[in-house]
N, C-alpha and C positions, 0 to 999 in steps of 0.2 A: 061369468066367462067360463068357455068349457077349457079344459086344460086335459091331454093324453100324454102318456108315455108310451115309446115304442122302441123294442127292438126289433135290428135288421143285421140278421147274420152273413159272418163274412161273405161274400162273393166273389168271384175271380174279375168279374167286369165293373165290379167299384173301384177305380183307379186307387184315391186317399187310403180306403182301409184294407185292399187284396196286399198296398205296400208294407201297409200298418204290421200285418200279420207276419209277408215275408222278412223285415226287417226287425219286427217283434219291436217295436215302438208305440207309445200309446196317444193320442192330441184327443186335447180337447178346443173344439174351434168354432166360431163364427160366422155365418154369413152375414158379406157385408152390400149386397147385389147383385140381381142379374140381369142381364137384357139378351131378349133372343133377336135371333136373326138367320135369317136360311132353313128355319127349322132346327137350329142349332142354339143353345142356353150356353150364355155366356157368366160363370160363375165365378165372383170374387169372392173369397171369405179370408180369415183373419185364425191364426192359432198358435198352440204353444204347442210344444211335443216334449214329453217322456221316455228319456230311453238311455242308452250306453252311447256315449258320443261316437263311436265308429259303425255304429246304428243310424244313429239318426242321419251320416253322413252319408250312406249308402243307399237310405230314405229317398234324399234330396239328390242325390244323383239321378236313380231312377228315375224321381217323379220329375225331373227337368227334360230328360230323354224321354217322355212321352209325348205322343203325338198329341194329347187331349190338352198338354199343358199349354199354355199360352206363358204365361210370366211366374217366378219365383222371386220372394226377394224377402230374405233372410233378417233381420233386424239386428240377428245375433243366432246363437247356436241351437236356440228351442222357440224361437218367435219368431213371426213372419208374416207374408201375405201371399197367399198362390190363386188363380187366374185359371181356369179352365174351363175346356168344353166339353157339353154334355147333352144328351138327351133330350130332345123337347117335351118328354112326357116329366120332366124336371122341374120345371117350371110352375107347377103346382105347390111344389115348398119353398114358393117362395110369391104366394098370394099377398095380395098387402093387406090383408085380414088376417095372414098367418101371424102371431106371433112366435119366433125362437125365444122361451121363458128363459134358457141356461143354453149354455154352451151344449154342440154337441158333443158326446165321447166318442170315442174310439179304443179298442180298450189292443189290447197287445195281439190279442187273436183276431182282429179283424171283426170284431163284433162290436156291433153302434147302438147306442141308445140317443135319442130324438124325446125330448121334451117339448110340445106347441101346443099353443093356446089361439083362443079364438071365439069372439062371439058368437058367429055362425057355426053349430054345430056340426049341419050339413058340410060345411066345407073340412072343417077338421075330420069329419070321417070321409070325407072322400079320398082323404091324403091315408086316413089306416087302410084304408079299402087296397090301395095301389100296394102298398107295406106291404100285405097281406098277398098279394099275388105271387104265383111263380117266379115272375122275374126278381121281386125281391125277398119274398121267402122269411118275410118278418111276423111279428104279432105285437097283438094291443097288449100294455100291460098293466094299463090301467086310464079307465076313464073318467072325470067326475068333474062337476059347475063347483066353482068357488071361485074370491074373492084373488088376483092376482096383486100381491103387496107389493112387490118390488122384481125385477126379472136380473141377472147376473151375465154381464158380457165380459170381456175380455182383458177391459183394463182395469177391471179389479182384482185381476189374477196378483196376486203379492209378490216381490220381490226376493227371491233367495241370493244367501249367497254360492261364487261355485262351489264350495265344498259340502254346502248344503243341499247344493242341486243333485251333484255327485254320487252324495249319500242317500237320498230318496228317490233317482234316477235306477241307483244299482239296485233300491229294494224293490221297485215294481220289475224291474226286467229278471228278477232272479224269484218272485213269486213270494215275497216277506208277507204280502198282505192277502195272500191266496187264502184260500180253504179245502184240504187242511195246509198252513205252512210250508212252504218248500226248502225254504233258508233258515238258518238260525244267523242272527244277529253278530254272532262270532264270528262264523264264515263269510257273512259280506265286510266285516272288517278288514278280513283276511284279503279280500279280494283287492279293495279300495287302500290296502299296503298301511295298514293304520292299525292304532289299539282298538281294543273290544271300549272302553272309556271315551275315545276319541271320535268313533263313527258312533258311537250311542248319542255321546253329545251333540253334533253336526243331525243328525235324523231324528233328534226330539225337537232342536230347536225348526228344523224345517214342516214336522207334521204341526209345532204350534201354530207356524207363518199359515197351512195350506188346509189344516183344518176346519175350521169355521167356512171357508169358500168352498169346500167339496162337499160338506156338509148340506148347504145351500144347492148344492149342483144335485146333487143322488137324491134330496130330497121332495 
């Protein structure tokens, strides 16, 4: 099976990640199908989001005040299901030869990475090819045939708890895991009104839970 990676940077006309960016939130999510009609792709997918809760809450306001959205519905404060319309030249990722190996990302700036696989080559590059254009402004970042062992959706995403979400919500939105560092460790404690002992503790035990799965996901 072939398998590519691809990134697709921010855009203002990508609804999920132009929000992603203005709201500075990250998801990692799923599609769960589509059906077109009118020349119009009707997309359901499935995700978690990343972020400062008065973020993520401004997210969700907007992305419900969109004409493109059709349905929201929240499961809880980082998990959900959203429903929109889009483009018919869309439709293509979401071949039933494509597979989605891992969850897409979205990362805080608006920039996506797309992991699919596919026995059909031809078809997996027709989808870098589109990537690749003007309108999307992406690149291949890597492509090679191997053996696909197992693929990563959504409900193996691990459970935190809140104070564990809290504390590895505040490190991605404050850049703990950038290059180079943007935060020290002290300072997001400071933020999160807690000991430097206390968010150490809550943001080791959460990278334990989230490790092994992102792991799986980047790689």
């Amino acid at each position: 099976m072939w398998s590519a990676k691809c990134l697709i940077p921010a855009k203002d006309g990508m609804l999920v990640a132009s929000l992603a960016k203005k709201h500075h939130v990250a998801l990692f999510g799923y599609p769960l199908s589509c059906q077109e009609k009118n020349r119009t792709c009707y997309i359901l997918s499935t995700g978690y989001m990343v972020g400062e809760p008065a973020n993520k809450k401004s997210f969700l306001s907007d992305l419900k005040k969109d004409k493109r959205t059709i349905k929201v519905d929240m499961t809880n404060e980082h998990f959900g299901f959203w429903l929109l319309k889009q483009h018919q030249s869309t439709k293509m990722f979401y071949d039933p030869l494509i597979i989605y190996v891992k969850p897409f990302y979205i990362s805080p700036t608006g920039d996506q990475i797309l992991e699919l696989a596919s026995w059909d080559k031809e078809k997996l590059m027709n989808i870098v090819r589109m990537i690749q254009t003007a309108l999307y402004g992406g690149k291949l970042l890597s492509i090679t045939q191997k053996k696909i062992n197992h693929i990563t959706i959504m409900t193996t995403f691990p459970e935190l708890t809140e104070k564990q979400k809290h504390a590895f919500d505040l490190a991605v939105e404050h850049g703990y895991y950038g290059y180079p560092r943007k935060i020290s460790m002290q300072k997001l404690a400071k933020i999160m009104k807690t000991s430097y002992a206390t968010y150490e503790f809550h943001l080791r035990n959460a990278e334990k839970k989230l490790m092994p799965y992102l792991h799986s996901t980047v790689n």
